[in-house]
N, C-alpha and C positions, 0 to 999 in steps of 0.2 A: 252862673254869675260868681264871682269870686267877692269872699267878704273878707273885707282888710283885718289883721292883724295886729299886733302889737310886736311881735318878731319882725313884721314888714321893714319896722326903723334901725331893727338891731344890723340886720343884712343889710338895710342901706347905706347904715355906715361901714359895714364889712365892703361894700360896695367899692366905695370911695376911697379907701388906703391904698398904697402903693405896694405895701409888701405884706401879703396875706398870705396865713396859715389857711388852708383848705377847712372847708367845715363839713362835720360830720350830721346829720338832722337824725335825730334819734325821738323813739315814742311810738305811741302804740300803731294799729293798722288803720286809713284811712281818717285821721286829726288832721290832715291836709297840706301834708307834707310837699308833695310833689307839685299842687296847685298854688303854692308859696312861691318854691323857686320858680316855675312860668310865672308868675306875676312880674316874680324880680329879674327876670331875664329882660321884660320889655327897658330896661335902664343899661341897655346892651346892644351893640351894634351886628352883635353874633350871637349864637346861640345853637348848641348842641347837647340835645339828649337821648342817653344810652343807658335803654332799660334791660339790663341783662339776664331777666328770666325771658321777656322775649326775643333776645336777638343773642341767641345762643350762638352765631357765631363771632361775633366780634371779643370773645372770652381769648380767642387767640392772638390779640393784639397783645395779651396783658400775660402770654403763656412764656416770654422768655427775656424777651429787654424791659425792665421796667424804668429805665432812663424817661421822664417828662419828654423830651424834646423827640426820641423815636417814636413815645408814643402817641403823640402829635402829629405828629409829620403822619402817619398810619390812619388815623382818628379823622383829620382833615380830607385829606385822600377818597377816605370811603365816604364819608358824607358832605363831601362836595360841600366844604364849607370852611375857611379862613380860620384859623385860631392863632389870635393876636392878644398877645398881653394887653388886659386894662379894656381892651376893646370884645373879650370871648367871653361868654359864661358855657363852663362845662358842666355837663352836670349827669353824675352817674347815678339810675335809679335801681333801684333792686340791687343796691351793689353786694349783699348778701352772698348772692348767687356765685360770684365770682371773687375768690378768697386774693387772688394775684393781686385786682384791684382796689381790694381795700388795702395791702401792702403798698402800692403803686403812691399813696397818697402823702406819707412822708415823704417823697423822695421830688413832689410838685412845690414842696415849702423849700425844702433844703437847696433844688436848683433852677426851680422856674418861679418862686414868691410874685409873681407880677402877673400870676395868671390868676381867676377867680375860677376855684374849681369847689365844686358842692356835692356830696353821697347823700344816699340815704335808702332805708330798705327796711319792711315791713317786721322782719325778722333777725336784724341787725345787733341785737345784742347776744343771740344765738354762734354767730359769726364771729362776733369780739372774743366770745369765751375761747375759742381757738386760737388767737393770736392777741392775748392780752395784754402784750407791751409795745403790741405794732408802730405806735404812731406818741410815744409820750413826747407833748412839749412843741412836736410840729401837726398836732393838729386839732381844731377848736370843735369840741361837743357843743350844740346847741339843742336843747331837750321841749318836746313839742309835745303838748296835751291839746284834748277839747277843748273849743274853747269856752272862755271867760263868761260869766253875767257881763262885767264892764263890754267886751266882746261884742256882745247882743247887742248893750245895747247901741251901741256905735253902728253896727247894724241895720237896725231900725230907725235909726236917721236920727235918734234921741242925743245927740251930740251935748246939746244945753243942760238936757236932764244931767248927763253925766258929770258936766263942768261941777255941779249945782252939789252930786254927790261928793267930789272928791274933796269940796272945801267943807263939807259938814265933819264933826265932830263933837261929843258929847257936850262940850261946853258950849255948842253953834248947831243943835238941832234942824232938822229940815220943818218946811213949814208941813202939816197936816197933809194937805193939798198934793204936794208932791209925792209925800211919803207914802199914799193911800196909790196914787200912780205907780211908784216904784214896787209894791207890793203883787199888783195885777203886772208886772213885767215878769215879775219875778217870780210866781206862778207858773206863767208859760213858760219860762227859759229852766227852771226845777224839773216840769213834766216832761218838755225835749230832750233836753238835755245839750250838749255842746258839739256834738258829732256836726261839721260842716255839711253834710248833705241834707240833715235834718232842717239847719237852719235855715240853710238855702230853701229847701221844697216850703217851709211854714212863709218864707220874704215873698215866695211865689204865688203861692195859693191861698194861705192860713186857712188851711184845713188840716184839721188835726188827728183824720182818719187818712189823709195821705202819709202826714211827717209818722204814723203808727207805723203804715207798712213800710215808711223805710226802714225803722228801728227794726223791724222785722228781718228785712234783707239782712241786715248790719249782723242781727245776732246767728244768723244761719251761717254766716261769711266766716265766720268767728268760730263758731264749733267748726266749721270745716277745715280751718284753719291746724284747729289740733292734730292732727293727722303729721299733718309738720313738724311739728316740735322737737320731737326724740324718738328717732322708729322703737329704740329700747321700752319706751314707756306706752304703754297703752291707749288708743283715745278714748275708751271709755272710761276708766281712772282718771285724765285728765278732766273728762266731760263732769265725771262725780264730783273730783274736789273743784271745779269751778262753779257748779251748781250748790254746790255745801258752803263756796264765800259769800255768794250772796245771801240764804237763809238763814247763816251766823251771824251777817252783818250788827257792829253795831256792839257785839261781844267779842270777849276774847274768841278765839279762834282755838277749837278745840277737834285736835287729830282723831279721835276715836270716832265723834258725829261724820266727819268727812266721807267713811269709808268701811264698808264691813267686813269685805273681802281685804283689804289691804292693811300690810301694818304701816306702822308712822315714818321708817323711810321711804318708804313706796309714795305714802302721799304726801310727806313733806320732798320728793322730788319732780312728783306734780305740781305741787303748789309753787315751786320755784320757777317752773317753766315758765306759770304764765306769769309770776312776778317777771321774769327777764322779759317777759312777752308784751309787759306794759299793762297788762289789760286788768291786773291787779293790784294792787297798791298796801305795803303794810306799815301798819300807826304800831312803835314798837315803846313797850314800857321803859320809863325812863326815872331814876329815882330825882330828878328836877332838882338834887343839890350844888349842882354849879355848872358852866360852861368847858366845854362842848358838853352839849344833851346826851349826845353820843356818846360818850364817856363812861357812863357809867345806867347802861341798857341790861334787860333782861331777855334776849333774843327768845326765851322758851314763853314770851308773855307778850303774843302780839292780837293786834285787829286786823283787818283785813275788808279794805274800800274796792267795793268795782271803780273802775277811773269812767265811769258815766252816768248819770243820774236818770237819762233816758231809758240807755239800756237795763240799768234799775231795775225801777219801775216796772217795765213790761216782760223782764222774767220775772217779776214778784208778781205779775198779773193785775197790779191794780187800776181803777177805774180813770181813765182823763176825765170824765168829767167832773168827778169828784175831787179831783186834782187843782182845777181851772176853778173852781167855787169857792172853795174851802181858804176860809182865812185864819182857820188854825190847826196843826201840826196833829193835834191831838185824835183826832179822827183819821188819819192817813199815815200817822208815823211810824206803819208798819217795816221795823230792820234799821230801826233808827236812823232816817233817810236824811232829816234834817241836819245830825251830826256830820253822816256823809258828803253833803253837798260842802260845808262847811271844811271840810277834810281837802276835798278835791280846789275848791275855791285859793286855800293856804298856797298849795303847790303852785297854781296858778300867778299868784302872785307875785313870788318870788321869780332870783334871776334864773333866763332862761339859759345860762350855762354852768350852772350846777347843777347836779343830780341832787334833788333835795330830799332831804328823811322826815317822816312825819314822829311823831312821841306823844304818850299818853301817861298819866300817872294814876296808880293803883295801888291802894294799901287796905290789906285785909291785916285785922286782928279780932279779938273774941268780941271785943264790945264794939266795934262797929267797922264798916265797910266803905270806905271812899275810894271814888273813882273821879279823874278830871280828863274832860276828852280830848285835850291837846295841850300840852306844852309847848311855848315860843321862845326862842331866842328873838325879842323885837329891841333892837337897836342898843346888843349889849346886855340886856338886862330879862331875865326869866319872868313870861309872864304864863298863869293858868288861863285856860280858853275851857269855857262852856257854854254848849250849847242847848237852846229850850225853846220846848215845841210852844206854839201860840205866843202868847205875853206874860206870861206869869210861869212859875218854877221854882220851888225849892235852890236853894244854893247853900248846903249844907258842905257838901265837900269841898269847893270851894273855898270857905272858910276858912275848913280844916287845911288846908294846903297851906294859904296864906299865914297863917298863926302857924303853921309847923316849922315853914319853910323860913319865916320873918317877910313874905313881900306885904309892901302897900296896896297896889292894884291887880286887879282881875280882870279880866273881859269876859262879859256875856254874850253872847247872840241868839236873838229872838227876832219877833217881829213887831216889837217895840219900835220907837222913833231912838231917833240918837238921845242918850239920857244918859244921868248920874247919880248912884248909891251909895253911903254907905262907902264902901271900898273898893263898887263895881265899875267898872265902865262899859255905859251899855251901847252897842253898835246893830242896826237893823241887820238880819241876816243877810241880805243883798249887799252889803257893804264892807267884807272882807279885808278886802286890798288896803281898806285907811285906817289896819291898827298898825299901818308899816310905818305910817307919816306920823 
C-alpha cells in the first residue's frame, strides 16, 4: 500500500510546469523514495524506470554521448517505450551506481526542460562528494526523511483530527478529549517510528511484534550497508561509532567514548560517513546571538540524533509495551528520546528543498551550567526550544537564555495541552510543525 506524502503536492506541482529543472531525491535508505516517484508516475502517460545497480548494462547508454535527446532515443529503444515531453516520466534509480548519469542530468535542463526527469539513490550523497559542482542551478535537491507524526496521522484516516490540530495554538488549546487522543497516537507513531514499511505493516496488521521485526530487518539492512561506505574505512569503526550515537544520544557527542582502538580522525571520519549517509543527524552549538544560526557555530560542540525514533528504541532495547502505556517520558526517557523525536519532527517540517541544520545552545561557566535543546530561526526571529519529559520540568536555562539573549518567548514541549506562562509558549509534543505558523 502506498501512504501519501506531503512531498506528493510539491512533485505535483513540479509536475505541471512546462520547463523543469530535473530533481534530485536525496535521504536516507528506504524513507520511500522510489515508492513516491511510482506513485507519481500514475499522473503520466509514460513511464520508465532504470535502476542501475541492477541493470548494469544499460551504464553504457550514459558511457559516451551525454546529449538528452541520443540518450533518449537509446533509453526508448531498449525499453520499448515513447519518451515524450510532458507526457514521460523518467526516472533513474540507484543513480549512484552510475557517476556519467548523475552528470547526464544538467544537460536534460539546459536542452530538453520539457521533459520530467527524477534520480535518486540510497547512497547519493557519497556520489555528490565526487563531482560537487556537477549540476549547480539546473538541478532541484528535494530532501526526504521518515515520515511525519502529521504523516501518520493522515494515515490513519485521522484527516479531522489533524485539521483540528493545525488550528490549535496556545492561546486556542485543544479540547481535553482530543488531546488525551492525540497522545495514544502519538505513542505509537514515537515507538514505530516513521520508516514507511513500519507504517504500512502496523495499517495492515497493528501488531506490534510484526512492525518489531521489521525494525529488525531495517537495522541489519543498515549495518550491511556499511561495508559500502568507504573501503578505506573499516565496518567495524563505522558499526562502533554508529553504535556510540545512539548511547550518547541526548549529549554532546564525545570522541574518545566512541572508540578505543581509534583516534579522533579515524572516528570523526566515520561519524561523517553516516552523517552524508542520512542515517545520522547533528544538533551543532550555536551562540543564538543573531541570524544566520549558522554564523556563528562551534563545530567541535555537536549532538547527534539517529534520523528514527523506531529504529531508536530497538537498538536501545527498550520495551513497546512500556512504550504504548506510559503517559509520561520519565520512566522511558532512556537517551533523551523525547528531545530526539522533537529534533527529528523540526527537520520534518521544514521546506523539503533545503538541507536543514539543526542548533543547540550551551554555556558552561563556574556557577552554573545551561543548556537549550534547539534553537529556531521561526519566521525571522530567534526562538529557544525545550523539551520535557511528562508535564512538568524545570525551565531554568531557558530563562537564562532569554534574560541573556533579551528574547520575550520560549517554547516548551511536553505533553501538556496547548498553554501559556509566564514567557513560555507551551505546545503538545505531537505538535511540532505549528510553532512555524
Amino acid at each position: 500500500m502506498y501512504i501519501n506524502r506531503h512531498i506528493d503536492n510539491k512533485l505535483s506541482e513540479w509536475r505541471k510546469s512546462n520547463k523543469n529543472k530535473p530533481i534530485l531525491l536525496r535521504g536516507a535508505r528506504q524513507v520511500g523514495k522510489t515508492n513516491t516517484v511510482r506513485q507519481l508516475s500514475k499522473q503520466f502517460d509514460n513511464y520508465i524506470e532504470i535502476n542501475f545497480e541492477e541493470n548494469l548494462q544499460i551504464h553504457s547508454v550514459f558511457e559516451e554521448n551525454l546529449t538528452p535527446d541520443k540518450i533518449c532515443e537509446n533509453l526508448s529503444a531498449f525499453y520499448n517505450t515513447p519518451i515524450i515531453p510532458d507526457k514521460t516520466l523518467l526516472f533513474f534509480d540507484e543513480i549512484q551506481a552510475c557517476i556519467p548519469a548523475i552528470r547526464s542530468l544538467r544537460f536534460f535542463y539546459e536542452k530538453m526542460s520539457e521533459l520530467h526527469v527524477i534520480a535518486a539513490g540510497s547512497l547519493l550523497e557519497f556520489a555528490l562528494e565526487e563531482i560537487p559542482s556537477f549540476g549547480v542551478g539546473r538541478i532541484r535537491s528535494i530532501f526526504m526523511y521518515p515520515l511525519s507524526f502529521n504523516e501518520f496521522l493522515l494515515a490513519c484516516n485521522e484527516n479531522l483530527l489533524l485539521e483540528k490540530v493545525r488550528k490549535a495554538l496556545p492561546s486556542n488549546p485543544l479540547q481535553d478529549l482530543l488531546h488525551n487522543k492525540l497522545i495514544t497516537y502519538f505513542n505509537k507513531f514515537f515507538m514505530l517510528g516513521g520508516m514507511p514499511e513500519v507504517i504500512s505493516t502496523y495499517l495492515k496488521t497493528k501488531d506490534f511484534n510484526q512492525c518489531r521485526q521489521v525494525i529488525d530487518d531495517l537495522i541489519f539492512s543498515y549495518n550491511d550497508d556499511f561495508a559500502k561506505y568507504k573501503k578505506r574505512v573499516p565496518v567495524s569503526r563505522i558499526k562502533e561509532v554508529f553504535d556510540s550515537v545512539v548511547l550518547q544520544s541526548g549529549g554532546k557527542f564525545i570522541y574518545s567514548k566512541a572508540s578505543i582502538q581509534s583516534n579522533h580522525k579515524q572516528i570523526k571520519e566515520a561519524l561523517n560517513l553516516l552523517i552524508m549517509a542520512g542515517i545520522v543527524i547533528p544538533v551543532t552549538h550555536t551562540s543564538g546571538n543573531g541570524l544566520p544560526l549558522g554564523a556563528e557555530i562551534n563545530p567541535k560542540k555537536q549532538k547527534m540524533l539517529l534520523f528514527d525514533t523506531g529504529i531508536f528504541l530497538r537498538i536501545l532495547g527498550l520495551d513497546f509495551s512500556d512504550m504504548l502505556l506510559s503517559r509520561n517520558f520519565q520512566t522511558i526517557n532512556k537517551g533523551n528520546i523525547a528531545e530526539q523525536f522533537v529534533g527529528l519532527e523540526l527537520l520534518k517540517s521544514k521546506s523539503c528543498f533545503q538541507k536543514t541544520n539543526l542548533y543547540y545552545w550551551h554555556r558552561e561557566t563556574k556557577s552554573s551550567n545551561a543548556e537549550v535543546d534547539y534553537i529556531e530561526n521561526i519566521n525571522g526571529k530567534i526562538s529557544p526550544i525545550e523539551v520535557k519529559a511528562g508535564t512538568s520540568g524545570s525551565m531554568q536555562s531557558m530563562y537564562i537564555f532569554l534574560k541573556e539573549k533579551k528574547k520575550d518567548i520560549g517554547i516548551r514541549f511536553s505533553l501538556e495541552n496547548f498553554s501559556n506562562y509566564n514567557e513560555i509558549d507551551v505546545f503538545p509534543i505531537y505538535a511540532v510543525e505549528n510553532i512555524f505558523k
